[in-house]
VEXROPA-773053 format. One record per residue: residue in one letter; x, y, z of N, C-alpha, C in turn. Coordinates in Angstrom, 3 decimals. Atoms other than C-alpha are relative to their C-alpha. Layout:
   residu       n_xx       n_yy       n_zz      ca_xx      ca_yy      ca_zz       c_xx       c_yy       c_zz
        A          X          Y          Z          X          Y          Z          X          Y          Z
...
***
This chain:
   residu       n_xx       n_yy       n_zz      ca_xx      ca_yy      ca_zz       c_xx       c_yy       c_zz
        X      0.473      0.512      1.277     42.798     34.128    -41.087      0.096      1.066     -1.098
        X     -0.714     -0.480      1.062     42.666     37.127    -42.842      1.346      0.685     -0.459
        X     -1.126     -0.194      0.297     46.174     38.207    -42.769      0.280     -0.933     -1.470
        X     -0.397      1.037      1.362     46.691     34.642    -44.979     -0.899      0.112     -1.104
        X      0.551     -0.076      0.775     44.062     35.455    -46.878      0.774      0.902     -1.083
        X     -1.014     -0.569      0.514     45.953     38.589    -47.942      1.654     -0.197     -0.089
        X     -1.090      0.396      0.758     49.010     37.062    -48.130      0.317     -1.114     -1.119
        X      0.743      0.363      1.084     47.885     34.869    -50.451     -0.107      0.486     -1.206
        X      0.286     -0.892      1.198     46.366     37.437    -52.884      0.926      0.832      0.192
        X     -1.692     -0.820     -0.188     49.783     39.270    -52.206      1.116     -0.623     -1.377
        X     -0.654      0.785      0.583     51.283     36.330    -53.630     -0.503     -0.347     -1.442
        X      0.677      0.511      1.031     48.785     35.804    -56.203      0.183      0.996     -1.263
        X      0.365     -1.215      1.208     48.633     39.148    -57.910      1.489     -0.051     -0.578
        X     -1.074     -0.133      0.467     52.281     39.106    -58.920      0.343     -1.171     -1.010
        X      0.133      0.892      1.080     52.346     35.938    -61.106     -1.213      0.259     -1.363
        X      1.358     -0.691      0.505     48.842     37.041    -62.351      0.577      1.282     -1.353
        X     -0.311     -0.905      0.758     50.258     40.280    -63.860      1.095     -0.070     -0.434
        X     -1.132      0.496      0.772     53.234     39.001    -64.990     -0.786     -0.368     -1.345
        X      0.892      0.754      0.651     50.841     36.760    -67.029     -0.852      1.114     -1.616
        X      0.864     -0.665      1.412     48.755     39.158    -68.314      0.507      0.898     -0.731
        X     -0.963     -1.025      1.273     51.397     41.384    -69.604      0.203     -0.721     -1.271
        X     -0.187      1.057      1.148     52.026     38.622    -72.174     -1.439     -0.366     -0.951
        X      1.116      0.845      0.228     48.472     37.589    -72.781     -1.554      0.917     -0.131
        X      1.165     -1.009     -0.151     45.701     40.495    -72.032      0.106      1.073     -0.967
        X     -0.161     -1.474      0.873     44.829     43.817    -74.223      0.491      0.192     -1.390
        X     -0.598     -0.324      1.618     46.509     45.197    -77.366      1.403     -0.352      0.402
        X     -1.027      0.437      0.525     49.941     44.230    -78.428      0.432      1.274     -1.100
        X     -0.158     -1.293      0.790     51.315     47.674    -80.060      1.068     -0.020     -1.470
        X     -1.429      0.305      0.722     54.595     46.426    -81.536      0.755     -1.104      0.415
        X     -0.750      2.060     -0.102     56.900     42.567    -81.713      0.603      0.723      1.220
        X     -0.579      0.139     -0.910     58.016     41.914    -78.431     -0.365      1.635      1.118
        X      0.489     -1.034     -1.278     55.932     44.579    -76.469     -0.823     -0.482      0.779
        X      0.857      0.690     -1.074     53.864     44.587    -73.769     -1.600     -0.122     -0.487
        X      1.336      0.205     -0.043     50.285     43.570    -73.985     -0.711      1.350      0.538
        X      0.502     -1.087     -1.333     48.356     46.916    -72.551     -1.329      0.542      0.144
        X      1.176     -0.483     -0.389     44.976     47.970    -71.772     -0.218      1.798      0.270
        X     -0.375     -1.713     -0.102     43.783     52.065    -71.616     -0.514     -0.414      1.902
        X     -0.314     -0.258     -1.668     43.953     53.500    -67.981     -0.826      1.259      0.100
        X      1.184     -1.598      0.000     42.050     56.913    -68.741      0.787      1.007     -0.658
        X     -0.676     -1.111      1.045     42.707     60.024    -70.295      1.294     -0.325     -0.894
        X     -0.343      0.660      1.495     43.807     58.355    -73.436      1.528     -0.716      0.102
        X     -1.463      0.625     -0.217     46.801     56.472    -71.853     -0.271     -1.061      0.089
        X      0.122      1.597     -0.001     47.402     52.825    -72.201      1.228     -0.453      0.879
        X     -1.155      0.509     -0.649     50.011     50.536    -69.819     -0.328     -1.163     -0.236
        X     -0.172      1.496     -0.137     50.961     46.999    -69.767     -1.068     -0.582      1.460
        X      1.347      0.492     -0.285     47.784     45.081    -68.469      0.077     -0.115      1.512
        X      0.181      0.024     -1.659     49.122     44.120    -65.015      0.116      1.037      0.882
        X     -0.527     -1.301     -0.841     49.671     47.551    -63.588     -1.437      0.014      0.591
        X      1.110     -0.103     -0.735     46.072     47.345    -62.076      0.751     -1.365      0.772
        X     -0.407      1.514     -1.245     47.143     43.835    -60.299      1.319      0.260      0.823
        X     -0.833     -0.748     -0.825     50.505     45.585    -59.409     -0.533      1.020      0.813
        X      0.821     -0.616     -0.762     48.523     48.227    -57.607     -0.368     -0.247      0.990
        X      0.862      1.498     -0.957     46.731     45.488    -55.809      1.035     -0.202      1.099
        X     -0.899      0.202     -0.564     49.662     44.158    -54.978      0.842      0.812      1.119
        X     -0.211     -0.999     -1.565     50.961     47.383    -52.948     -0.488      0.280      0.812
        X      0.696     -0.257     -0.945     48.486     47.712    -51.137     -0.099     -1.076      0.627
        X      0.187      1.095     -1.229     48.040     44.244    -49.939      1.382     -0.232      0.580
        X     -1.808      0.045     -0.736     52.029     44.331    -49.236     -0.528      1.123      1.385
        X      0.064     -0.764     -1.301     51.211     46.912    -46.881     -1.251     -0.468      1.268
        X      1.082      0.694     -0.301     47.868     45.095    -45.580      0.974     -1.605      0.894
        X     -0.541      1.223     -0.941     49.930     42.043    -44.689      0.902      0.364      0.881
        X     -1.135     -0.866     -1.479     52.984     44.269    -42.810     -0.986      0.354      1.233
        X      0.766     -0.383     -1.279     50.023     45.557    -40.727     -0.443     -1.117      0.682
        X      0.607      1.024     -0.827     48.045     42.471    -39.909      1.359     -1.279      0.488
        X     -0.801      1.925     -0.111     51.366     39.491    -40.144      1.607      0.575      0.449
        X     -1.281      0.016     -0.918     54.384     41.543    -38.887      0.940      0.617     -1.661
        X     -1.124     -0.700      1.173     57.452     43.600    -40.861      0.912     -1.410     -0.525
        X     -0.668      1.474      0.165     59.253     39.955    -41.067     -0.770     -0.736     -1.220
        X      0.831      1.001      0.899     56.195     38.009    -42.752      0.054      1.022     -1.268
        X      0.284     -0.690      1.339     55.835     41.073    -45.182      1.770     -0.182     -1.063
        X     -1.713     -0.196      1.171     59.760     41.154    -46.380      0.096     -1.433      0.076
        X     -0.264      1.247     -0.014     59.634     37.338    -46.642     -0.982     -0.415     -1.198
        X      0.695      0.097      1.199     56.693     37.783    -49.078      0.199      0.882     -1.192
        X     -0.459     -0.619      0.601     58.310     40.434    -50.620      1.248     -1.156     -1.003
        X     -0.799      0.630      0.035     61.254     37.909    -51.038     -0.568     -0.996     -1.362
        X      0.736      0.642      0.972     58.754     35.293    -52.767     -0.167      0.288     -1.065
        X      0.578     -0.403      1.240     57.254     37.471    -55.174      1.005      0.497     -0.848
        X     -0.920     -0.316      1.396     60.493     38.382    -56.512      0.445     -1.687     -0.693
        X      0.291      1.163      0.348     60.847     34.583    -57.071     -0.969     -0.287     -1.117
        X      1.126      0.280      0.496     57.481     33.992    -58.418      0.322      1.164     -1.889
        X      0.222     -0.833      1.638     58.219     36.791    -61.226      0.815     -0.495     -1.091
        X     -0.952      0.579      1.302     61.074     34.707    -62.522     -0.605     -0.724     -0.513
        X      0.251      1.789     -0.141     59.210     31.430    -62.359     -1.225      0.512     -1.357
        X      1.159      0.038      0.207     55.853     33.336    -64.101      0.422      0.399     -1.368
        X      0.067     -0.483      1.811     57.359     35.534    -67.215      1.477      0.363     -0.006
        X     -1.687     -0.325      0.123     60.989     34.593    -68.131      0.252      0.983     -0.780
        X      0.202     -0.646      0.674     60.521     36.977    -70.926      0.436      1.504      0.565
        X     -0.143     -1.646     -0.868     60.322     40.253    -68.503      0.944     -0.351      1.415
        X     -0.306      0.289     -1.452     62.018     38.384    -65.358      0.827      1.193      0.668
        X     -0.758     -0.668     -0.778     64.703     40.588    -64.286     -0.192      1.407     -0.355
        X      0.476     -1.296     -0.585     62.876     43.768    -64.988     -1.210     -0.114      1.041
        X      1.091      0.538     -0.762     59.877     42.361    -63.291      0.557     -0.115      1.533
        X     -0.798      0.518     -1.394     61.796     41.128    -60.237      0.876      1.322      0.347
        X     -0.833     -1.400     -0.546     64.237     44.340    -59.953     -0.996      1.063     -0.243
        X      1.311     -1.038      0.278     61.305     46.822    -60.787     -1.020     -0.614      1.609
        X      0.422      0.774     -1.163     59.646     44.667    -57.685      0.255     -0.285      1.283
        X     -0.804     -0.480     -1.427     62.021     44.658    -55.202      0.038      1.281      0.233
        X      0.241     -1.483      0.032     62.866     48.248    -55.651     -0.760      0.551      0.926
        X      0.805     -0.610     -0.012     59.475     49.352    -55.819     -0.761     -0.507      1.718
        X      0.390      0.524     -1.245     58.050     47.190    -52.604      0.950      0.234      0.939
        X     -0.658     -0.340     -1.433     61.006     47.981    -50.290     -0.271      1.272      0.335
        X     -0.126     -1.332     -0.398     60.822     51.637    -50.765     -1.565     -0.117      0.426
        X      1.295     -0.446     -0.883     56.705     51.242    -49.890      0.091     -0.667      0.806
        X      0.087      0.186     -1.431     57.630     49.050    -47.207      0.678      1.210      0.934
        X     -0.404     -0.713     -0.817     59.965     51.647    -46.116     -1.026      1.431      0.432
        X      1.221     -1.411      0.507     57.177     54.770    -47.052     -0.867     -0.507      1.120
        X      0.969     -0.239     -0.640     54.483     52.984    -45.262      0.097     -0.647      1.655
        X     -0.717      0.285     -1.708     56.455     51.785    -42.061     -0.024      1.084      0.861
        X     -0.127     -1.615     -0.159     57.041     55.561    -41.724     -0.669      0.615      0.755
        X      1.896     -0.713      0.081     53.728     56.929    -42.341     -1.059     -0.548      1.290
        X      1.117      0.743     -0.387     51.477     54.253    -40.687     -0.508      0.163      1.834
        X      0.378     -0.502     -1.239     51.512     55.294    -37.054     -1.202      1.162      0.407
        X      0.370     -1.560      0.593     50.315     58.674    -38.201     -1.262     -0.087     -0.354
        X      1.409      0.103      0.666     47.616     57.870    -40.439      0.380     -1.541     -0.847
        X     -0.482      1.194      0.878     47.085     54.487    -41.862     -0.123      0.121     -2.128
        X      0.439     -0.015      1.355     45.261     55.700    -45.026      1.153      0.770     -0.828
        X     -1.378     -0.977      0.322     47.936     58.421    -45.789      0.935     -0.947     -0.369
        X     -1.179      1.524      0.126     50.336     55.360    -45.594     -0.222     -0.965     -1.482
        X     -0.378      1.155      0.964     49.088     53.116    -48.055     -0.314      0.727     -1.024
        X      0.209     -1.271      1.227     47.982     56.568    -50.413      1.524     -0.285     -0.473
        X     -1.861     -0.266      0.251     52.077     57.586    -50.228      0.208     -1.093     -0.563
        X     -1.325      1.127      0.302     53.772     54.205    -50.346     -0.668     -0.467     -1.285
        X      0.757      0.437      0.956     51.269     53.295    -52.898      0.448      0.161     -1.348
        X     -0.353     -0.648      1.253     51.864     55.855    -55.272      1.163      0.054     -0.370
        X     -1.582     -0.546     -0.142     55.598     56.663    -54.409      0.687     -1.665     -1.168
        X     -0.313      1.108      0.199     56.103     52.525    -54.942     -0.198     -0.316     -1.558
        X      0.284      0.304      1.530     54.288     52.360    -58.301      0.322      0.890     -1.074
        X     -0.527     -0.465      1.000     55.875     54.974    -59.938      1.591     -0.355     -0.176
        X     -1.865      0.629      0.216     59.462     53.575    -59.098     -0.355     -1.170     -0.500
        X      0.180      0.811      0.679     58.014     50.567    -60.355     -0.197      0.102     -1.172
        X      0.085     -0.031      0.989     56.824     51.589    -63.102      1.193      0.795     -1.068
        X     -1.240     -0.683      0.487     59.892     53.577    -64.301      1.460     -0.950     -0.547
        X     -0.985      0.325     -0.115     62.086     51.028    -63.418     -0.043     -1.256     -0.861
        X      0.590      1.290      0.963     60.086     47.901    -65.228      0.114      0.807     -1.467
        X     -0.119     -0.802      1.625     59.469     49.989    -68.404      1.312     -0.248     -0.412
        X     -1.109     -0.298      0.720     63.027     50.643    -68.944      0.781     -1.507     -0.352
        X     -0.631      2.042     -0.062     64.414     46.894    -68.179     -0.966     -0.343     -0.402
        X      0.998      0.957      1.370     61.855     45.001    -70.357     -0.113      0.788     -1.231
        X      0.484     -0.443      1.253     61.200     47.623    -72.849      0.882      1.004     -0.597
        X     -0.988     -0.964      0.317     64.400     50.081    -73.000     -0.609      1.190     -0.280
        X      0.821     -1.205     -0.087     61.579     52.469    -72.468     -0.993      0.372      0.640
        X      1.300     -0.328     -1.051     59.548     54.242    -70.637     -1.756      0.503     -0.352
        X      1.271     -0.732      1.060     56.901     54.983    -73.142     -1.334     -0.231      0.858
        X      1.064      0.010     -0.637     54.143     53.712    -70.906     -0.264      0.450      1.307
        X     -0.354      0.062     -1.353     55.213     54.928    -67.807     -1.580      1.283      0.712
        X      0.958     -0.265     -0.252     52.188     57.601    -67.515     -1.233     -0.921      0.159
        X      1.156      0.975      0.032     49.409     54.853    -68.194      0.540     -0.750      1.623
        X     -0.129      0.916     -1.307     51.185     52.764    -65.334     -0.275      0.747      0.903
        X     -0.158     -0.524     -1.208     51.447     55.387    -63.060     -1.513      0.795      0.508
        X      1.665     -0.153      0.108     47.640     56.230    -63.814     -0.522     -1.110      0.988
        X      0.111      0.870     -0.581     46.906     52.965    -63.042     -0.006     -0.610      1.225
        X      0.011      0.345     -1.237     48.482     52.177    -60.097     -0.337      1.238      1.361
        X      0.317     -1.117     -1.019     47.864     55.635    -58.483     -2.222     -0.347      0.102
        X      1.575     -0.095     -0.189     44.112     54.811    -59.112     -0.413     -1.062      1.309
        X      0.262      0.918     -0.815     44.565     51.467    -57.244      0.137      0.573      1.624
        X     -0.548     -0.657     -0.683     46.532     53.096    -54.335     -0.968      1.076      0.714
        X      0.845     -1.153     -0.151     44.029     55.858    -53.747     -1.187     -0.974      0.047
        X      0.689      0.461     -0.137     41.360     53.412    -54.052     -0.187     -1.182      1.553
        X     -0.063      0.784     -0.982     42.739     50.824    -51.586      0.026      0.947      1.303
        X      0.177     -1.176     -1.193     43.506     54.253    -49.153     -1.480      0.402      0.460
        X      1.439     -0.243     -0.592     39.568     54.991    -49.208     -0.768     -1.440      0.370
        X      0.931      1.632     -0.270     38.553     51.323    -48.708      0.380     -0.232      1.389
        X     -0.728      0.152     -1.408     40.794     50.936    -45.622     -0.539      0.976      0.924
        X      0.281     -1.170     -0.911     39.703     54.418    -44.237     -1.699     -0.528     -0.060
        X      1.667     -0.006      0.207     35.592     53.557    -45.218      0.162     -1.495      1.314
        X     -0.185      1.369     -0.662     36.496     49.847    -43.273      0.112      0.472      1.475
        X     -0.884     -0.298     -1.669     38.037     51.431    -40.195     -1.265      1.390      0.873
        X      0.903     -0.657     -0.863     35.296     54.168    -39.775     -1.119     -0.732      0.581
        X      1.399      1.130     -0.166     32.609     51.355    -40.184      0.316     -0.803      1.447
        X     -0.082      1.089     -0.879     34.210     49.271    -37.932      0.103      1.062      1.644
        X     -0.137     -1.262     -1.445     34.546     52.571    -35.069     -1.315      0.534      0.411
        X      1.423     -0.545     -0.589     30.854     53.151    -35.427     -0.683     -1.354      0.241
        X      0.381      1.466     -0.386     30.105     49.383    -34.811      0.392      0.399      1.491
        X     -0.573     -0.081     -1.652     32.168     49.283    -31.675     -0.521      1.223      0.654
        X      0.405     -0.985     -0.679     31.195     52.459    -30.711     -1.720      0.277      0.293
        X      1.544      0.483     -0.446     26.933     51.397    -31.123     -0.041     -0.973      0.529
        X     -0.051      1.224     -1.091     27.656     48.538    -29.074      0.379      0.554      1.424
        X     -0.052     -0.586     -1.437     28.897     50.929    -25.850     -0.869      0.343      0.268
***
């Protein structure tokens, strides 16, 4: 159950932040992105917190639903980005593929090793090729590419201590039940 749960909100967050690039935050200049601040006085296009999301539950569903189910939802969501914001589609969708194969490949790697390490790396590694690669295809620039990479490194690092806080909890459960 929860595998689909997270594949689901896998699926969800990528239409979502398509969305709110168009629709959320400030509007800087015609035909820019929508963007919200990120911290130390940097701003990015609004969905780079829901992209974030998104890498981490990509790697969340490879663990619980199999390397198959994850590159099949990978597959989708490049779909879903045409369908959500024709406007950005084919930086959205090639900024997306990209960025999710190389953290499937990053945290395929990693994940034996350490899981948290895994979805830290592919996390970060993923959202700065994303964000590099979206910037330039939608905006012929990379002007926001610090704010994104703020952003999604915060998510990334956040989802890495949630997974590691989950997995100790769940080792001192099982382990007060022996």
């Amino acid at each position: 159950m929860k595998k689909y749960l997270a594949l689901i909100g896998y699926l969800l967050t990528i239409p979502v932040a398509n969305w709110m690039i168009q629709n959320i935050g400030t509007q800087g200049f015609p035909d820019g992105p929508h963007t919200i601040p990120v911290g130390f006085g940097y701003q990015a296009p609004s969905g780079v917190l829901l992209i974030g999301v998104a890498l981490a539950l990509r790697d969340y569903v490879q663990e619980k639903a199999g390397r198959n189910l994850a590159l099949a939802a990978i597959a989708v969501g490049i779909c879903l980005s045409y369908i959500v914001n024709p406007a950005v589609a084919t930086a959205s969708a090639a900024a997306f593929a990209v960025s999710e194969l190389i953290d499937f490949a990053i945290y395929t790697k990693i994940r034996r090793r350490n899981k948290p390490a895994a979805i830290a790396t592919s996390g970060i590694i993923g959202g700065v090729i994303d964000s590099l690669i979206f910037l330039q295809i939608a905006f012929g620039s990379t002007m926001f590419w610090q704010g994104q990479v703020i952003g999604k490194t915060a998510v990334a690092v956040v989802a890495a201590l949630m997974f590691k806080a989950y997995r100790d909890l769940s080792n001192r459960l099982l382990a007060s039940k022996n």
